[in-house]
C-alpha positions as CSV (number, residue, x, y, z in Angstrom):
1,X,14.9,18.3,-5.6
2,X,16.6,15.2,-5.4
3,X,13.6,12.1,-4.0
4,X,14.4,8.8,-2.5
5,X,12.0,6.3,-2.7
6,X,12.5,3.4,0.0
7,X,11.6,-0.5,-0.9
8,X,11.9,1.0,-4.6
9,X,12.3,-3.3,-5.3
10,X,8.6,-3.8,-4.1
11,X,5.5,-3.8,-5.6
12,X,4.5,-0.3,-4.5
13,X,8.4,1.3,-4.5
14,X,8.6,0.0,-8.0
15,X,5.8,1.8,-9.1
16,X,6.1,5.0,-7.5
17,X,9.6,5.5,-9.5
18,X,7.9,5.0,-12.9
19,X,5.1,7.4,-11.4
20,X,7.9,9.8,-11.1
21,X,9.5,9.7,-14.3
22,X,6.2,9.6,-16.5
23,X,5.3,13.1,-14.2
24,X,8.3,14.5,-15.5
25,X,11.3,13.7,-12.8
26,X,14.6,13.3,-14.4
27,X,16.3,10.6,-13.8
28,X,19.0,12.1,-12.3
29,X,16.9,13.6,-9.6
30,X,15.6,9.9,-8.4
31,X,17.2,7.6,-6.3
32,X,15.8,3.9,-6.1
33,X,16.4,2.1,-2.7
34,X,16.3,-1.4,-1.3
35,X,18.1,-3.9,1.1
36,X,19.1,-6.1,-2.1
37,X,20.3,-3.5,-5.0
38,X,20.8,-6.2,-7.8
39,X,16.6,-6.1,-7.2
40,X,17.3,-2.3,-8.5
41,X,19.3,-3.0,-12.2
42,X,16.1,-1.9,-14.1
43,X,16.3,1.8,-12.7
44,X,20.5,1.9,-12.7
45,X,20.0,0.8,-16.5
46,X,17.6,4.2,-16.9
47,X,20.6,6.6,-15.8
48,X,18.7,6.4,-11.4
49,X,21.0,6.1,-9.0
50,X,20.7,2.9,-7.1
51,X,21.1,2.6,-3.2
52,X,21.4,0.0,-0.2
53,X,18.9,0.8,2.1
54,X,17.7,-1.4,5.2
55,X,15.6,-0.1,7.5
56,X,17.2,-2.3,10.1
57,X,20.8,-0.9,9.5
58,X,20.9,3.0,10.4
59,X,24.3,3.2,8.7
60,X,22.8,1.9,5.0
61,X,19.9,4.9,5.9
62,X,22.6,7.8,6.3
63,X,24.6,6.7,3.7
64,X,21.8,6.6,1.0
65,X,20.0,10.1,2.3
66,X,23.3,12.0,1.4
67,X,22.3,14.8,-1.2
68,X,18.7,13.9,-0.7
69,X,16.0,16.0,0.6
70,X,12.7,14.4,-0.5
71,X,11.9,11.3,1.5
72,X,8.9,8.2,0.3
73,X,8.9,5.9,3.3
74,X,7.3,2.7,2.3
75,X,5.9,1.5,5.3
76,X,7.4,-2.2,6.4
77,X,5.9,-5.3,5.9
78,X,6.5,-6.9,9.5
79,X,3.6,-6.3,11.5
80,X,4.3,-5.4,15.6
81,X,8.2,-4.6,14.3
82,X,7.9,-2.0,11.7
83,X,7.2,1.2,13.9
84,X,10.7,0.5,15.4
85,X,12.3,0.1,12.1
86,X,10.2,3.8,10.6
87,X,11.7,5.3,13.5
88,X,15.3,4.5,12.0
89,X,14.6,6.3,8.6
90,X,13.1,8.9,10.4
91,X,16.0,9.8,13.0
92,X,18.1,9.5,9.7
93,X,15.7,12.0,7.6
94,X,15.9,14.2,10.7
95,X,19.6,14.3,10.7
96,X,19.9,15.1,7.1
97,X,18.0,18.0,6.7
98,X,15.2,16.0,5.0
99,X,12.7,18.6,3.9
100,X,9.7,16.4,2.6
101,X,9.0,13.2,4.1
102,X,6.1,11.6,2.7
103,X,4.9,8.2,4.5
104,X,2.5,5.5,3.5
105,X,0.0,4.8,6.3
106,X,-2.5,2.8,6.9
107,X,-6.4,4.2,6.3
108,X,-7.4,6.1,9.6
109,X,-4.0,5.0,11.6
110,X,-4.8,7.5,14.0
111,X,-8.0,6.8,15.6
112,X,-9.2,3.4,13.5
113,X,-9.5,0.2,15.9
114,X,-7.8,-1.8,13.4
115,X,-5.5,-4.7,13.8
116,X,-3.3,-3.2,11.2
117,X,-3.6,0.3,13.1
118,X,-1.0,0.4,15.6
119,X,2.3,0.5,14.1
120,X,1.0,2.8,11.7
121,X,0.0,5.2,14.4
122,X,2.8,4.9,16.4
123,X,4.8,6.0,13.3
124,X,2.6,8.6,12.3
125,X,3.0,10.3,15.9
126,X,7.1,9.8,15.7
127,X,7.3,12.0,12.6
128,X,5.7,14.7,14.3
129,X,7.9,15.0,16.6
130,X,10.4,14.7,14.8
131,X,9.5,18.0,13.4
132,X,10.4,16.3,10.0
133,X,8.5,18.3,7.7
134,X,5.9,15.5,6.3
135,X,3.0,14.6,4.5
136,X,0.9,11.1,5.2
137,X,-0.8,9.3,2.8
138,X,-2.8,6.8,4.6
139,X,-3.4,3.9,2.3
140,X,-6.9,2.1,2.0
141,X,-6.7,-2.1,0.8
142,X,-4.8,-2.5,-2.5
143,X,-7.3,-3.5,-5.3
144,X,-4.8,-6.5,-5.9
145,X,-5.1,-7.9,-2.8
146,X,-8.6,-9.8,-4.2
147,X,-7.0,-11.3,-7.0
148,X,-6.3,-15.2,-5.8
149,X,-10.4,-14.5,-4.1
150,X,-10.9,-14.2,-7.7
151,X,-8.9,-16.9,-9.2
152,X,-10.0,-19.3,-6.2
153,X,-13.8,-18.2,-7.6
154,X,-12.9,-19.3,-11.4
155,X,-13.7,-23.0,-9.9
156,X,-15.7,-22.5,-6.7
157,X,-18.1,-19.7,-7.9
158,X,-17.8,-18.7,-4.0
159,X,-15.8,-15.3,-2.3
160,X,-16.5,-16.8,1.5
161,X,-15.3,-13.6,4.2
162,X,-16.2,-13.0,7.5
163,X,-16.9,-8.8,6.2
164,X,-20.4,-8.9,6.9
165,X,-21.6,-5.7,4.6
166,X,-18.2,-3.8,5.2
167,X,-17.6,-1.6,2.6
168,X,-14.1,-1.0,1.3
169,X,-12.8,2.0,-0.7
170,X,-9.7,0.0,-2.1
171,X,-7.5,1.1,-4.9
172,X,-5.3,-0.4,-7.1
173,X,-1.2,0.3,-6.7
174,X,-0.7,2.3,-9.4
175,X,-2.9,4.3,-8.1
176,X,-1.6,4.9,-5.4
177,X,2.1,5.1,-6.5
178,X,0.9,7.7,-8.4
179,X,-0.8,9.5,-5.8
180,X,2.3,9.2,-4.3
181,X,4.4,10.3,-7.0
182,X,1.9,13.9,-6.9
183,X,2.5,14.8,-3.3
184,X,6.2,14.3,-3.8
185,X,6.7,16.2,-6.6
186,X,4.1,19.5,-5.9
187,X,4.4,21.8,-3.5
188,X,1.4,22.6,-1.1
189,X,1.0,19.4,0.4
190,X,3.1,19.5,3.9
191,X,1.3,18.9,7.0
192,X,-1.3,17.0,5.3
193,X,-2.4,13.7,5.9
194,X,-4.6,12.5,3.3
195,X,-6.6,9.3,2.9
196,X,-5.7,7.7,-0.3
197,X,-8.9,5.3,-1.6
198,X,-10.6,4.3,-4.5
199,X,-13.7,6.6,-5.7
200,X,-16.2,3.8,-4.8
201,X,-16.5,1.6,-1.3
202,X,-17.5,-1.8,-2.7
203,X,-19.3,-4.6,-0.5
204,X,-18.5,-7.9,-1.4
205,X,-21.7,-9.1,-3.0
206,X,-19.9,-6.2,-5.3
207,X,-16.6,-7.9,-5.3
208,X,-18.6,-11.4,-5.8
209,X,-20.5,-9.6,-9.2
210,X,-16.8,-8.2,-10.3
211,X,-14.9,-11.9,-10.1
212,X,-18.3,-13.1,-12.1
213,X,-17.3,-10.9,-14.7
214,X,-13.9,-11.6,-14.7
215,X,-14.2,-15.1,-14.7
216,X,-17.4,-15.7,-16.9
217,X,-19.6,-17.9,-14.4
218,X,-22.0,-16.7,-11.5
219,X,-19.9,-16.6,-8.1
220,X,-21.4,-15.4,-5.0
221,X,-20.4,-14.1,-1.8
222,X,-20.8,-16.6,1.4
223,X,-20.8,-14.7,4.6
224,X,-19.2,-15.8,7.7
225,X,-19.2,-15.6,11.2
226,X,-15.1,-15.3,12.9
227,X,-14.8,-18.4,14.1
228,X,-16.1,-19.7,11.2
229,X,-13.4,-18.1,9.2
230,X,-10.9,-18.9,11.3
231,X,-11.8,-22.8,11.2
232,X,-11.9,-22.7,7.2
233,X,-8.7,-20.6,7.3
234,X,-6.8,-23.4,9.6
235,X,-8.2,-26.3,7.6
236,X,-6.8,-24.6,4.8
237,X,-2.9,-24.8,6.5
238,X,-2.7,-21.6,8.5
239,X,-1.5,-21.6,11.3
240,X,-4.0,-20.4,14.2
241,X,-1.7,-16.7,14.9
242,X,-2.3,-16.3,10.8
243,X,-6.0,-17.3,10.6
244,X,-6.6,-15.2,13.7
245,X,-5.2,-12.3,11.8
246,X,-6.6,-13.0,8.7
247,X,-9.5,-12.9,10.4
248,X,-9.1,-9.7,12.2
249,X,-8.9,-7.9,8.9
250,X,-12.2,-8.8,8.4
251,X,-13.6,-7.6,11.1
252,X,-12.4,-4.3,10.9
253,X,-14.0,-4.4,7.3
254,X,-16.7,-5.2,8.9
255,X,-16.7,-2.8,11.2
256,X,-16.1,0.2,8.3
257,X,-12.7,0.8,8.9
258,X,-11.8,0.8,4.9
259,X,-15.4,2.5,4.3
260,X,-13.9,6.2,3.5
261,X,-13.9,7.3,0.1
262,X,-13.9,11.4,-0.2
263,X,-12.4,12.0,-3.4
264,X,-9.3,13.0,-2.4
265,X,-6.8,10.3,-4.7
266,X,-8.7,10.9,-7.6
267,X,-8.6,15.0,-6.9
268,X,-4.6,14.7,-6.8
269,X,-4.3,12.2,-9.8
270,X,-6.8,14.2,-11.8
271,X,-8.8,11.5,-13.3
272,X,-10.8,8.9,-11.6
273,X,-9.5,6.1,-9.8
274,X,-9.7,2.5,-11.7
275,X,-12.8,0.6,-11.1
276,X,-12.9,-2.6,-9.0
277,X,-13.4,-4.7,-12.1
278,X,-10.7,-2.9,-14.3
279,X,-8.2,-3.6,-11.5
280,X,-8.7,-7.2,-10.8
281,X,-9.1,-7.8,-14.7
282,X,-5.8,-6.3,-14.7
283,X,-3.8,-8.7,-12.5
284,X,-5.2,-11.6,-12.7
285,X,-4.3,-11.7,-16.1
286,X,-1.2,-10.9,-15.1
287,X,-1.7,-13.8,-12.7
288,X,-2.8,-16.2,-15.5
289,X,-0.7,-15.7,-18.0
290,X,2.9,-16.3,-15.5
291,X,0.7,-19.7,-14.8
292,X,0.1,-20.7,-18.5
């Protein structure tokens, strides 16, 4: 088995390697992929072979799927462009035999009225027919996603979100690069789609209590109406396309569309999933100590 792991320079691609290599991959049997390879040295300088690979240039795709027949697509990070730029790795992975193609989705893609939905959907419905072989792991929020909410709390004491009580089942990326990292390597797993979250759905008077831990002072959670959101958001320098989305998110949170939590990332990692707390602890000390 020889697996290619796309946007292997991002946060998630990145971790998904190491997930690999501490589940046993060899080296050899790993190829890291990314539109800038210099982003890649780390991995070439532990014997993986390192690849140009841009989802907007078929020609990089074909060239770095030779001798390959396992397949992580990262999803894109261009909203309303990426399903046309999946569908390029995926006429390549059809072209080369792929066997396994494994693709991060979005939680609920298919049938979730999300604003993040779409793309996701559309890409899910081109790998099946593609015939592909596949397996989708639809992604809930990352954990890490909180961490300037929590920084921002350190001196306001307030989370302010227009989430109503929307739950969310987030999990943090290692996680879910090493949920990843499982369903690539194990057989048993085509023709799934699983919905990767954390082991708890949190509200944010939950998330409020987790920053006051992590910051040492009492910070609560200020609900918001949309446009209210969107006003603070635009004061703040976005743009009103940006605040709109921002936005958006939240009410699809608050709506319940990151509410699903069954078990099943913590089933295939074989432990439980970190906490809330744990995870933000995690990064923003990573946070704070690149600041100090």
């Amino acid at each position: 088995m020889t697996i290619l792991v796309t946007a292997a320079s991002g946060q998630l691609g990145r971790l998904v390697v190491d997930s690999l290599l501490a589940r046993g991959a060899a080296p050899a049997d790993v190829v890291a992929s990314a539109r800038d390879t210099s982003k890649l040295e780390q991995f070439a300088a532990r014997g993986i072979r390192t690849v140009e690979l841009d989802y907007a240039r078929p020609e990089t795709i074909a060239a770095a799927l030779d001798g390959v027949d396992t397949v992580l697509l990262v999803s894109g990070s261009e909203p309303g462009n990426r399903a046309a730029l999946h569908q390029n790795v995926i006429d390549a992975a059809k072209a080369a035999g792929v066997t396994k193609l494994v693709y991060t989705s979005v939680a609920g893609a298919a049938t979730a009225d999300f604003v993040l939905a779409p793309d996701h959907k559309a890409t899910e419905a081109a790998i099946a027919a593609s015939g592909v072989p596949a397996v989708i792991v639809r992604h809930n929020w990352y954990t890490e996603n909180y961490a300037a909410d929590v920084s921002r709390a350190a001196s306001t004491g307030v989370i302010a979100a227009s989430t109503a009580d929307g739950r969310v089942a987030s999990a943090t990326r290692a996680d879910l690069a090493e949920g990843a990292a499982v369903v690539l390597l194990e057989d048993g797993h085509l023709g799934r789609t699983y919905e990767f979250g954390g082991d708890v759905a949190w509200n944010y008077d939950e998330l409020a209590a987790a920053a006051s831990e992590i910051v040492g002072r009492a910070v609560t959670y200020t609900p918001l109406t949309t446009a209210e959101h969107v006003a603070a958001l635009e004061s703040a320098g976005l743009d009103a396309g940006t605040a709109g989305f921002v936005a958006a998110i939240d009410d699809g949170i608050a709506r319940g569309v990151l509410s699903e939590t069954d078990g099943t990332l913590s089933r295939l990692l074989g432990r439980p999933t970190t906490s809330l707390v744990d995870g933000l602890r995690a990064v923003v000390a990573v946070e704070d100590d690149a600041a100090a």
